[in-house]
DOLOPA-128096 format. One record per atom (N, C-alpha, C, O): x, y, z; residue in one letter. Coordinates in steps of 0.02 Angstrom, whole numbers, plus 32768, in hexadecimal, padded with zeros to 4 digits. Each point is the difference from the previous one (the first is absolute). Layout:
BEGIN
XYZA ...
***
This chain:
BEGIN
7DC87C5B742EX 7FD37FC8800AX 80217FCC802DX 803A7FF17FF6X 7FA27FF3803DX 80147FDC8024X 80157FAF7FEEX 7FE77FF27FCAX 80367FE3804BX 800D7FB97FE1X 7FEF7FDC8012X 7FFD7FFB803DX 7FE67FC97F95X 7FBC7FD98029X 80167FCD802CX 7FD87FDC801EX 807F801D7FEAX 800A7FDF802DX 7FFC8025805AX 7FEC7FE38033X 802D80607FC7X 7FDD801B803FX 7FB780277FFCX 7FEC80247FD2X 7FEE7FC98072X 7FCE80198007X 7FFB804A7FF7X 802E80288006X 7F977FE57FECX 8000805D7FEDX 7FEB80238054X 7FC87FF38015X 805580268005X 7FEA801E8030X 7FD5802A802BX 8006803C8007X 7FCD7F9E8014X 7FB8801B8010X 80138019803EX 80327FF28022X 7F9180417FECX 7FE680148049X 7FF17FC18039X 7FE77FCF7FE4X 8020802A8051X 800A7FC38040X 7FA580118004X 7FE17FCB7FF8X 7FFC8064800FX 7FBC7FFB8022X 7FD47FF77FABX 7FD97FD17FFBX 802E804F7FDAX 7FD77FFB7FCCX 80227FE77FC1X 803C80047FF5X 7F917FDF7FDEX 80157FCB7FC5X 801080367FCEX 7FE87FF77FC8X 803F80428042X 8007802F7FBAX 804C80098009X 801B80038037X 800E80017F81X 80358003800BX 8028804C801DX 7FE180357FFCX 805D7FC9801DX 8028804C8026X 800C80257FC5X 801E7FE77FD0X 7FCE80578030X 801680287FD9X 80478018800CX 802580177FD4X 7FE67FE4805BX 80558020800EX 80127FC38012X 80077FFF803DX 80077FC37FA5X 802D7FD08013X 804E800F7FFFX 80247FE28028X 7FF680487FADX 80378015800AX 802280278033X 803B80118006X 7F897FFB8023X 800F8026804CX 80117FD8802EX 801E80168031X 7FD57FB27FCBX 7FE77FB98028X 7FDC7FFF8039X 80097FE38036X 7FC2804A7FB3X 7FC280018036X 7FC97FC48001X 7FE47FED7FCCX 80117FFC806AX 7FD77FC37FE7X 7FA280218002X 7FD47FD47FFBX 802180528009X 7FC38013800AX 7FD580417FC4X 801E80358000X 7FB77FCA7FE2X 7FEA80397FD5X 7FFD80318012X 800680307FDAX 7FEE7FD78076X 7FE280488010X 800B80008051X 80197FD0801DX 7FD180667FFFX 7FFE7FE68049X 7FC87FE08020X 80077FE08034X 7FBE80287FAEX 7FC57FD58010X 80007FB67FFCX 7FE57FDB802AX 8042800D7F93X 80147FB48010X 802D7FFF803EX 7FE77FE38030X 805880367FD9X 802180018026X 7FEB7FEF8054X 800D7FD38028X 7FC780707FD9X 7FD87FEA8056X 7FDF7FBA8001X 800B7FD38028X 7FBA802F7F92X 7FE67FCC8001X 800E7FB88024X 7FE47FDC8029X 805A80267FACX 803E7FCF800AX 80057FEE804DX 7FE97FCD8019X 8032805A8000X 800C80258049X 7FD07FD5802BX 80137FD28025X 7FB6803D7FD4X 7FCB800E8016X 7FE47F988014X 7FEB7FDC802DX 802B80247F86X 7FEC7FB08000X 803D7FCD801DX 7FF27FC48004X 804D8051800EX 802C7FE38027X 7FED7FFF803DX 80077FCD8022X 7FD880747FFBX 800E8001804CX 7FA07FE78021X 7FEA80068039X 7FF77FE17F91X 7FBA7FD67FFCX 80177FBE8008X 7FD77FD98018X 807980077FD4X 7FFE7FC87FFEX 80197FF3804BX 7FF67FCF8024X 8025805F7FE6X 801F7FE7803BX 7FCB80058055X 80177FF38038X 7FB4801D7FBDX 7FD97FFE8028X 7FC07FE38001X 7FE280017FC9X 7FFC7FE3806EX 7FBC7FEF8001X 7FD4802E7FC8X 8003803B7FF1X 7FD47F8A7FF9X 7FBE80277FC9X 7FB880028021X 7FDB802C7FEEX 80117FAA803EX 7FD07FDD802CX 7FF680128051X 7FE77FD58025X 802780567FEEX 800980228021X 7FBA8025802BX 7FE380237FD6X 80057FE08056X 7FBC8021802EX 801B80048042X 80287FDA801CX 7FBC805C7FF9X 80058026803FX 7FDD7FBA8030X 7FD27FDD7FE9X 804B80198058X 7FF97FE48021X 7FC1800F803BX 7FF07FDC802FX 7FF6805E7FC0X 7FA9801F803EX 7FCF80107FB1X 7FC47FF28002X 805480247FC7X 7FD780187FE4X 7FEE7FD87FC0X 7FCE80017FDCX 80567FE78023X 7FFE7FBF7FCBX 800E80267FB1X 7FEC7FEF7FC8X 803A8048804DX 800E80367FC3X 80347FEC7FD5X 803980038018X 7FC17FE57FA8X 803D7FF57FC9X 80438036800CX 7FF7803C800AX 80377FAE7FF5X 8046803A801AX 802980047FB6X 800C7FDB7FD1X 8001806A8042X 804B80167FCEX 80367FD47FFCX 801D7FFA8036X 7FFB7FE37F98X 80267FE48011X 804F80237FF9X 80307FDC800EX 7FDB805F7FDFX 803D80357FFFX 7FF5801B8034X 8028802E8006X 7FA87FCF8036X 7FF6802F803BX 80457FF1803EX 802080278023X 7FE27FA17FD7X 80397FE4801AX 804C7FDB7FD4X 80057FF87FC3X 80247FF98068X 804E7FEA7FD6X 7FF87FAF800CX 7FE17FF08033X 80377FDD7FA5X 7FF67FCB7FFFX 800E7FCD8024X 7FEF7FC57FFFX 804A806E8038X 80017FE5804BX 7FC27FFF8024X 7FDD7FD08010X 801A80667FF9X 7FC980088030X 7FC07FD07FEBX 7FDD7FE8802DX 8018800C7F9AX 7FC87FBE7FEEX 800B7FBE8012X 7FCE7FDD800AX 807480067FFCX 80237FD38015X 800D8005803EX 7FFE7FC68015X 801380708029X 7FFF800B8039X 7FC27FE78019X 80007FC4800DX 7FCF805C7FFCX 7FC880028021X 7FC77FCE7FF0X 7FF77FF27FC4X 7FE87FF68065X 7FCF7FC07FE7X 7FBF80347FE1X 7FEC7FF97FC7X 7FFB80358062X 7FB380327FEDX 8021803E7FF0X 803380188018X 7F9980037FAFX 801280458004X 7FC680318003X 7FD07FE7801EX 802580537FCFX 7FCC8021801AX 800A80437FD3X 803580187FEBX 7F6F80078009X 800D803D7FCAX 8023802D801BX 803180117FDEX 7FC48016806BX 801B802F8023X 80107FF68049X 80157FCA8014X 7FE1806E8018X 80057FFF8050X 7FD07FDB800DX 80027FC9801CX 7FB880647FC5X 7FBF7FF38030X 7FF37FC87FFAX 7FEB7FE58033X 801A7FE77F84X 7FF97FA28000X 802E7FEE803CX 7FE27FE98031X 805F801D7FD3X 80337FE38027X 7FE08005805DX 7FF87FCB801FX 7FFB80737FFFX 7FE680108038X 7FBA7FD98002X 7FEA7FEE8037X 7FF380067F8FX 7FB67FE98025X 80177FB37FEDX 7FEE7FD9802CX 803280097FA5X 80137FAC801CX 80167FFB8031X 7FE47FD68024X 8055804F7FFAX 802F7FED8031X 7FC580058057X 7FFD7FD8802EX 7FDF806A7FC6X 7FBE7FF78025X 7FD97FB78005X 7FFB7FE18034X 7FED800F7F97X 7FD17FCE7FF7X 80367FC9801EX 7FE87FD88028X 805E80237FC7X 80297FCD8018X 80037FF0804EX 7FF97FC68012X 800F80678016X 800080088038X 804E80127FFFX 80207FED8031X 7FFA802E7FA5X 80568024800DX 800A80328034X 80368003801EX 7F9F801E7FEEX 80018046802EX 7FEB7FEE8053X 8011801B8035X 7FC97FB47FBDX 7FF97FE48050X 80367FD58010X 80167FF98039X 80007FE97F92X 80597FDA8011X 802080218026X 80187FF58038X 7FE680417F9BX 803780428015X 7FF68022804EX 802E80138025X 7FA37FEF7FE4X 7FDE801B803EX 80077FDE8049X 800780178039X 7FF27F997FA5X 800A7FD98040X 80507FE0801AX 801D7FED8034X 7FF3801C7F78X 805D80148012X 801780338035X 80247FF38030X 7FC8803B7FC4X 8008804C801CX 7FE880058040X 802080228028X 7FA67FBF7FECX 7FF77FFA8036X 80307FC08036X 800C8007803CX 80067FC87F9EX 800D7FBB8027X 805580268009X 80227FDD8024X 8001805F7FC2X 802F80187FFFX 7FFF8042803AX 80338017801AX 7F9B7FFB7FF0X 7FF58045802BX 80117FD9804EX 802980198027X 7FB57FAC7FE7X 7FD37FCA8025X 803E8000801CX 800A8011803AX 80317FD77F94X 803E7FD6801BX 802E80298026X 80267FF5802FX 7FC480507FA2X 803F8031802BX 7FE6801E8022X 8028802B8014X 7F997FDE800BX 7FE28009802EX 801E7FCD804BX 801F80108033X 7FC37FAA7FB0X 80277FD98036X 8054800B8017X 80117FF28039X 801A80257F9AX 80408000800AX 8011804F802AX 802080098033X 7FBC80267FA2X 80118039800BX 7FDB8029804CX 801A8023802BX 7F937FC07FCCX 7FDD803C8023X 7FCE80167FCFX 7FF97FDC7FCEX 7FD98069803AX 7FDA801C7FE2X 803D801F7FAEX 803B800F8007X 7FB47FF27FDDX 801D80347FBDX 7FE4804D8005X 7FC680147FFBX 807C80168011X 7FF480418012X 7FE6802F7FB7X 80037FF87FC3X 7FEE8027805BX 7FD3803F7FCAX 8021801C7FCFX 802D7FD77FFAX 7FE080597FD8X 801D80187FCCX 80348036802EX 803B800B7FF2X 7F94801D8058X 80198042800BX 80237FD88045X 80098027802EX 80107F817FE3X 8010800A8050X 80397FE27FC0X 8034801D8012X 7FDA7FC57FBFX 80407FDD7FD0X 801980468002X 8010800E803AX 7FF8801F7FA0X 802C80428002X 8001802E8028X 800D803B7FF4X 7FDD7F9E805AX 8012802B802CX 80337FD48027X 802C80168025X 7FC57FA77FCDX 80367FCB8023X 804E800E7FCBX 80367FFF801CX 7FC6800A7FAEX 802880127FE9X 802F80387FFDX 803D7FF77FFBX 7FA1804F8008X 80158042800EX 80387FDB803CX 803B7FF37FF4X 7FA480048044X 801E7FED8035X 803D7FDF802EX 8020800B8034X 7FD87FB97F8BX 803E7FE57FEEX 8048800A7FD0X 80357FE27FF5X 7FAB80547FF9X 803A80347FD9X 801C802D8021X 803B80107FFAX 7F94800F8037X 8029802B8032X 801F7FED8037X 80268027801EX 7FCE7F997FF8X 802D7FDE801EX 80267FE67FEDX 803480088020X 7FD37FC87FA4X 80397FCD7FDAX 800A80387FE1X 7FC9801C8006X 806280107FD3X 800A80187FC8X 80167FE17FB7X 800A7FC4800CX 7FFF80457FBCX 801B7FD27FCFX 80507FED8020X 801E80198030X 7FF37FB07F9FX 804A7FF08012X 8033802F7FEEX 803480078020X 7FB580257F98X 8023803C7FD8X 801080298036X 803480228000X 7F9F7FDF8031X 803480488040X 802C7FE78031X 801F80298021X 7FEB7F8D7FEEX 802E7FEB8015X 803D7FEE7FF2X 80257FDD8022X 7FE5803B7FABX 804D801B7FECX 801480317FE1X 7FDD801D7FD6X 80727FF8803FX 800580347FE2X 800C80147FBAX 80247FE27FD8X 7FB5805E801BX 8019800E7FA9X 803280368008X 801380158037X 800980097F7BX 803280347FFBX 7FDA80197FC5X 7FDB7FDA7FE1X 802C805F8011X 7FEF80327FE8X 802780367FE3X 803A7FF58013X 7FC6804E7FC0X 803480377FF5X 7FD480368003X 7FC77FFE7FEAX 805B80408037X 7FDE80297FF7X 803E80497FEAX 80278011802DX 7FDB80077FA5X 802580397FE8X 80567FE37FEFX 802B802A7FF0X 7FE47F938014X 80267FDE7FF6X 801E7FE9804EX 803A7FFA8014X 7F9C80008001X 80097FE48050X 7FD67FCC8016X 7FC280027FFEX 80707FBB8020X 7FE07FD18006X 7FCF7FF38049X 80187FFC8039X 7F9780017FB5X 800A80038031X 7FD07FB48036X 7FCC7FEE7FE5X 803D7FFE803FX 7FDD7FC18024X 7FC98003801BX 7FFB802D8029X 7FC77FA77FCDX 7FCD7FF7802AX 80057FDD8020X 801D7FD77FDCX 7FDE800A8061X 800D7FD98030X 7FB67FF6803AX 7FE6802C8022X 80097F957FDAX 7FB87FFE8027X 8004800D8041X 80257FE18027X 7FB7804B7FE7X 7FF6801A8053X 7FEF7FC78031X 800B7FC97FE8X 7FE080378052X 7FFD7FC98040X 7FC87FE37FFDX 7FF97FC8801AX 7FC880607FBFX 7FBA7FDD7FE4X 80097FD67FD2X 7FE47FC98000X 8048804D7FCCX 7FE97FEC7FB9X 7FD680137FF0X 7FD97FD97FE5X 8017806A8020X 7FB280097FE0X 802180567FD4X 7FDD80317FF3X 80557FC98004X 803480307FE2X 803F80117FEAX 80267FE08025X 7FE9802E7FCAX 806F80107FFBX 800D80428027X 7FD9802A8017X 80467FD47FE9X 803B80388021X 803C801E7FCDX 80367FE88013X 7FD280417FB8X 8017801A7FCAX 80468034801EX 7FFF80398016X 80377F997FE0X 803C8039800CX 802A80037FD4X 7FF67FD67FD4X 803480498023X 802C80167FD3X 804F7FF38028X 80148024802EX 80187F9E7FB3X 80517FE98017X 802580507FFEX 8023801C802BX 7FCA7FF47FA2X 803E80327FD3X 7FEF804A8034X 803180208013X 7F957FF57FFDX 7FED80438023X 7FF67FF98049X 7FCC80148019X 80637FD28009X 7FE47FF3804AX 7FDF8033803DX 7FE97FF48038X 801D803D7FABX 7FCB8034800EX 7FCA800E7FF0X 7FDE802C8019X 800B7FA17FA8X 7FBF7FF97FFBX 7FE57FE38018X 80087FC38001X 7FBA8067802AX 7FD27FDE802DX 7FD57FC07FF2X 7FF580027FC3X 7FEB7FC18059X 7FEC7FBB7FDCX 7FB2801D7FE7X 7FEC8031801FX 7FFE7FC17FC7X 7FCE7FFD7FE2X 7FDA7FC4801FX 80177FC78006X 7FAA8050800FX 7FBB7FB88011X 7FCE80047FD1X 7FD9802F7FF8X 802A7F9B7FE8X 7FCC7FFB7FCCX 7FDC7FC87FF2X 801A7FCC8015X 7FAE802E7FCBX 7FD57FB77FF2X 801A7FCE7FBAX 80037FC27FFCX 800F80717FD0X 80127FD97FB8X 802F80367FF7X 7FF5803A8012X 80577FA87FC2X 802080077FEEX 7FEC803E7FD1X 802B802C7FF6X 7F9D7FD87FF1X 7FEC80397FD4X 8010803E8024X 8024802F7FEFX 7FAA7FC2805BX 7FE88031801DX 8053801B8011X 8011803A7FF2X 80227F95802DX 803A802B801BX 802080087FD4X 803A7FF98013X 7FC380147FB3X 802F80097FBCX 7FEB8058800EX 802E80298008X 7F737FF47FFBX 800280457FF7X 800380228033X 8006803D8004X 7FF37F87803AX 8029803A803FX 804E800A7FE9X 8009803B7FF4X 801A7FAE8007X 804180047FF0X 801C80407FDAX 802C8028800DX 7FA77FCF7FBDX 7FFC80307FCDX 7FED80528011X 801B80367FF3X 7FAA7FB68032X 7FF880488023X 803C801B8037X 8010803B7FFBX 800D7FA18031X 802C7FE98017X 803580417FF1X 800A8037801CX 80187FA17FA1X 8035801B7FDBX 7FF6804F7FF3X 80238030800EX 7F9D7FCA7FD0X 7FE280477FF2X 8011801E802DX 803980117FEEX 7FC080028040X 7FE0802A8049X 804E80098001X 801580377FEFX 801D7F948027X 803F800D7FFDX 802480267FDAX 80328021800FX 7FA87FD77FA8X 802080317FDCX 7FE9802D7FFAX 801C801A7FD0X 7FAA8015804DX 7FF980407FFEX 801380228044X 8009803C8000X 7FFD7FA48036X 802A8013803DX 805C800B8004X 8022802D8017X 7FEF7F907FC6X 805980238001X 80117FDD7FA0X 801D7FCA7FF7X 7FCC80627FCCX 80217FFA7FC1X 803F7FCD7FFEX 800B7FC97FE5X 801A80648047X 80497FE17FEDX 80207FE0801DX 803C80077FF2X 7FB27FC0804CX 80217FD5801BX 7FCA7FAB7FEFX 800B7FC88018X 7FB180517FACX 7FC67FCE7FEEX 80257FCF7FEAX 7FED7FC7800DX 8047803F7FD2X 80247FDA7FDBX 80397FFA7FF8X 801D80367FFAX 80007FA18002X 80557FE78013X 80217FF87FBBX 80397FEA8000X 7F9E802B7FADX 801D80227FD5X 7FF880277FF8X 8008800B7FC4X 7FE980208059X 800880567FE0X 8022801F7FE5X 803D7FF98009X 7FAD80317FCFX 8025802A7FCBX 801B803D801EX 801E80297FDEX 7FD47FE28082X 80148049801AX 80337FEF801CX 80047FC58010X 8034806B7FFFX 802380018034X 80028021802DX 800A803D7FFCX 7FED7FA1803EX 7FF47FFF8036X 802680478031X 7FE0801E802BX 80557FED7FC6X 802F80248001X 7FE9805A7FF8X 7FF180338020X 80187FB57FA6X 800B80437FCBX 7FA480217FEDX 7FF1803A7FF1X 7FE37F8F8017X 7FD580047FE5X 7FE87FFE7FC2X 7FC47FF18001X 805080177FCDX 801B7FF97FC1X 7FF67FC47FD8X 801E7FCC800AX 7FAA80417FB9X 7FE87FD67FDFX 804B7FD37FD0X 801A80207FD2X 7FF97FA9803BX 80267FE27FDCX 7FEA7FDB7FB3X 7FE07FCB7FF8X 803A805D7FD7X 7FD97FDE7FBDX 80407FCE7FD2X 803A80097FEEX 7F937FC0800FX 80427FD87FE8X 80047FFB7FADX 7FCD80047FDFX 80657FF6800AX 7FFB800E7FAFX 80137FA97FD3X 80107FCB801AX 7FE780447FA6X 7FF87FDE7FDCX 80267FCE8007X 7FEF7FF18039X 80417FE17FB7X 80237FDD7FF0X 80287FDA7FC6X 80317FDB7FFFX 7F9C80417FCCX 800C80087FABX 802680457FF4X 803A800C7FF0X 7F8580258021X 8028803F7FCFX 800B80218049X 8037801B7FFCX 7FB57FEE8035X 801E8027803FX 7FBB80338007X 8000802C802BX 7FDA7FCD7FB8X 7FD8804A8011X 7FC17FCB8042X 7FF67FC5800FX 7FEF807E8003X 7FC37FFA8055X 7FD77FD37FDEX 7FF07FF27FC6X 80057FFC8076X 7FC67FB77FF0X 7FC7801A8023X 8001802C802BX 7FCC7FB57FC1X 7FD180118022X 7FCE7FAB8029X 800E7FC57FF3X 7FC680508033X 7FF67FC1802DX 7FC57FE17FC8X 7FE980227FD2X 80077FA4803AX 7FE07FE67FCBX 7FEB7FAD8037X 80187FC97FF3X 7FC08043803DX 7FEA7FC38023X 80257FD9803BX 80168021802FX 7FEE7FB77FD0X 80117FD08033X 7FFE7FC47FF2X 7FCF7FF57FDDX 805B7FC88033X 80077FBF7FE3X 7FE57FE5803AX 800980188038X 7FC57FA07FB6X 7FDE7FD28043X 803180088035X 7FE47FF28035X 8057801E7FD6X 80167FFE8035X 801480388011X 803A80008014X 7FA5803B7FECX 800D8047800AX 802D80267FFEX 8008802A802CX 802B7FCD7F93X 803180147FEFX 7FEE804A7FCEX 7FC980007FE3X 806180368015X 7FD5803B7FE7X 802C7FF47FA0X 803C80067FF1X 7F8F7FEA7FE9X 80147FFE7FBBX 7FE7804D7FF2X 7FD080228014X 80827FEF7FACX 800680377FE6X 7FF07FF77FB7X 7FF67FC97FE7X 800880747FF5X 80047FEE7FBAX 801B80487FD9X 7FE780348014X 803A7FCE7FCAX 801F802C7FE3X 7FD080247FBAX 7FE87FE07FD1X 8016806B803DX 7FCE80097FCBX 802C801A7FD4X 7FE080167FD1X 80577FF18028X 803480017FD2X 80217FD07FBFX 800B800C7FC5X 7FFA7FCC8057X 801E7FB47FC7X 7FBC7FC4800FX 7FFA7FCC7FE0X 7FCF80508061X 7FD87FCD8004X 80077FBE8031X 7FD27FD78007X 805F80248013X 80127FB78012X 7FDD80048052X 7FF880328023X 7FFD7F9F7FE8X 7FEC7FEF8052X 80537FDF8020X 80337FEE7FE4X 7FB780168063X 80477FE08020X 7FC98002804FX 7FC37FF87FFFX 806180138037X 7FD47FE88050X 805780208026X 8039800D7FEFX 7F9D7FF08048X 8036801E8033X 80247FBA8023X 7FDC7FD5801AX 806F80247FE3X 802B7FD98013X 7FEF7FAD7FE9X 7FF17FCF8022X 8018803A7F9DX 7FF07FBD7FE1X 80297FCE800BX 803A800D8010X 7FB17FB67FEBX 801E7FCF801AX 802D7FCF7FAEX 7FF380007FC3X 802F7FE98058X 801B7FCF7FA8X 7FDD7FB7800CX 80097FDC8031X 7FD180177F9EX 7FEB7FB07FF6X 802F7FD47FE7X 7FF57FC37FFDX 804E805E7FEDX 800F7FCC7FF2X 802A7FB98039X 7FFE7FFB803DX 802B7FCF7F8AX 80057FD1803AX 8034800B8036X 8028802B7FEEX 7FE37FC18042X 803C7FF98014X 80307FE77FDDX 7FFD7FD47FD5X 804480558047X 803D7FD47FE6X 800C7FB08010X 800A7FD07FDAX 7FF280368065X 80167FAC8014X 7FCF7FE57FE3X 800A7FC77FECX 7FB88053800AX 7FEB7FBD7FE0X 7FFA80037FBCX 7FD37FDD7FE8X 805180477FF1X 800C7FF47FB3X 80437FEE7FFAX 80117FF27FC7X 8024800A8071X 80477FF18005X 7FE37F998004X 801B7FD47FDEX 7FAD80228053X 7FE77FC58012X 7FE47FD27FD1X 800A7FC47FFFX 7FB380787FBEX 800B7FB77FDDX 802A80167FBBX 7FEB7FE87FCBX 8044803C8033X 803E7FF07FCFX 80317FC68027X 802D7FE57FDFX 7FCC80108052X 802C7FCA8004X 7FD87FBE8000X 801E7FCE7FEDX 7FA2802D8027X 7FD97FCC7FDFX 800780047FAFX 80127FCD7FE2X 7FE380638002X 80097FDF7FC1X 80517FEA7FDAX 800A7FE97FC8X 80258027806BX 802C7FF67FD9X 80117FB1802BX 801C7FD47FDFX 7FD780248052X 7FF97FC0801DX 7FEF7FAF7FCFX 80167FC68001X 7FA9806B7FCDX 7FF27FD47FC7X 7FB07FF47FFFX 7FEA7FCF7FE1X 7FF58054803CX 7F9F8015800FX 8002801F7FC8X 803180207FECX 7F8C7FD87FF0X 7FE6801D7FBFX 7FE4803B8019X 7FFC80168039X 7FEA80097F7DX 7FD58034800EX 7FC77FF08020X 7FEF801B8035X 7FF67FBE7FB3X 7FB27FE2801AX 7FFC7FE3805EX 7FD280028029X 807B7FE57FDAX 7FFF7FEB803DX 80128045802EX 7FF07FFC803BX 8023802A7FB6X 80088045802EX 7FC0801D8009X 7FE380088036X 8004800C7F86X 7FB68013801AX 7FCE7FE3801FX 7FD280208017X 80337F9B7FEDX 7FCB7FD78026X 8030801B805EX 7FE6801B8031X 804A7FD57FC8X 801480058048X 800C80448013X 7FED800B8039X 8026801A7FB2X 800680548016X 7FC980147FFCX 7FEB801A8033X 7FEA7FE47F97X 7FC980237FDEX 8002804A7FE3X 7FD3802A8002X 80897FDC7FD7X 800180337FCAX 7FFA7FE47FC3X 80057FC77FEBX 7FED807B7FF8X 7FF67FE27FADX 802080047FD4X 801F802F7FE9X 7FDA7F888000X 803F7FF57FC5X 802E80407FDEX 803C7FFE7FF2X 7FA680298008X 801780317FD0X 802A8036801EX 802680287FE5X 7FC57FCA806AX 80208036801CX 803E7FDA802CX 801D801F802DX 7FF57FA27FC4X 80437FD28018X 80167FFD7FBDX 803D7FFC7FF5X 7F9D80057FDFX 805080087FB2X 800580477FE8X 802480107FD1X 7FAE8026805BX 803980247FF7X 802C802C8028X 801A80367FF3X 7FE97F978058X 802480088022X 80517FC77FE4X 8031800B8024X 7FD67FD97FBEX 80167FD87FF2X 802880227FBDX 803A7FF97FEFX 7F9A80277FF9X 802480327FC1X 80328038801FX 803480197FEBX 7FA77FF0804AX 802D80478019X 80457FDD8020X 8038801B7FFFX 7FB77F9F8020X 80407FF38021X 803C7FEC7FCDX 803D8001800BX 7FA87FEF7FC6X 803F7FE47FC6X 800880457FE7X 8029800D7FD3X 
***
């Protein structure tokens, strides 16, 4: 039983008390609930309300309580809105705007050309100006070869050669697309005319003729070819222990002088934090260069 110094806890929309007050729901059901709802978002808007052509009483949930406060008139639909704004004279506004604007650039310009003489003045001026994008040069890769577009004497194209193959003939082309699959065909054609001089890694010797197979580097057994890296290096992979490796790998790691360089910054008296901001290695990999040197 409740205590008559606190109130017993009713429903917010109806005078009957909550059956689940111990839930601390303030509502009986969900029908009070919307109710509820319903009568908040009534307060916050016009009640008095008529269409501005039809003299029609309005929804007042049809709109948000900005928009009642925004706008001075409102209206049931399109067709009220179009036949006031008619009756207003809005559309002849509009018209004699549009005209007193045609008028002006008429005077400035001349006649205003047609739909079909605008995209032919245009076509026109593209094939003469070209974009600015073909007036400089781009770079490109093709099979791990770098290779340059360079704008021809028009500008209305590149010229596609290759630094690294100077026996490759230049390529004339319109878009970088286009001389990417001459290139490509290019290569092709090369490589079904001479196999074994296509490429400056090959696996033949030249000599002997004689397929050279290179082996594992874990357990020693034949590798087999397994792709090519963005820069056209021939990756192997061992179907033996599994491992991948590439032909004449390179070491990432750092130089000496410059791990001889910042061990003497840090012994100079530079923190960890201050080496990595200025070198830009990571902490972890200067203490435990630092481990190995003690």
């Amino acid at each position: 039983m409740a205590s008559p110094l606190v109130p017993e806890p009713r429903c917010k929309q109806c005078p009957l008390l909550k059956e689940v007050a111990s839930k601390k729901r303030h509502f009986c059901n969900t029908e009070c609930r919307e109710e509820f709802r319903k009568a908040q978002k009534l307060a916050r808007r016009p009640t008095d309300v008529h269409c501005a052509e039809c003299n029609e009483p309005l929804d007042p949930l049809m709109k948000s309580p900005s928009a009642w406060r925004i706008y001075p008139i409102h209206f049931c639909d399109n067709i009220c809105m179009a036949i006031y704004r008619e009756r207003q004279g809005f559309f002849d506004n509009m018209s004699k705007k549009g005209h007193e604007a045609v008028q002006e650039y008429k005077a400035i310009n001349g006649e205003i050309p047609n739909r079909e003489e605008r995209a032919a003045k245009a076509s026109k001026n593209n094939k003469e100006a070209p974009p600015k994008a073909k007036r400089f040069p781009r770079t490109r890769e093709v099979w791990g070869y770098d290779v340059i577009f360079s704008p021809n004497e028009t500008a209305n194209g590149y010229q596609a050669s290759i630094p690294d193959l100077p026996t490759m003939e230049i390529v004339h082309c319109k878009t970088v697309t286009e001389g990417l699959k001459k290139l490509h065909k290019l290569f092709v054609q090369k490589q079904k005319k001479d196999p074994q001089s296509s490429s400056s890694d090959s696996d033949v010797n030249e000599d002997e003729h004689e397929t050279i197979t290179p082996s594992c580097p874990h357990c020693g057994k034949a590798l087999v070819r397994d792709g090519h890296t963005p820069k056209g290096k021939q990756k192997y992979r061992c179907p033996h222990c599994g491992r991948r490796s590439r032909e004449n790998p390179t070491s990432n790691a750092y130089p000496e002088a410059r791990r001889e360089e910042i061990l003497h910054a840090y012994q100079k008296g530079s923190s960890l934090r201050g080496l990595t901001r200025t070198f830009g290695v990571s902490r972890v990999t200067i203490s435990r260069w630092i481990t190995e040197k003690l």
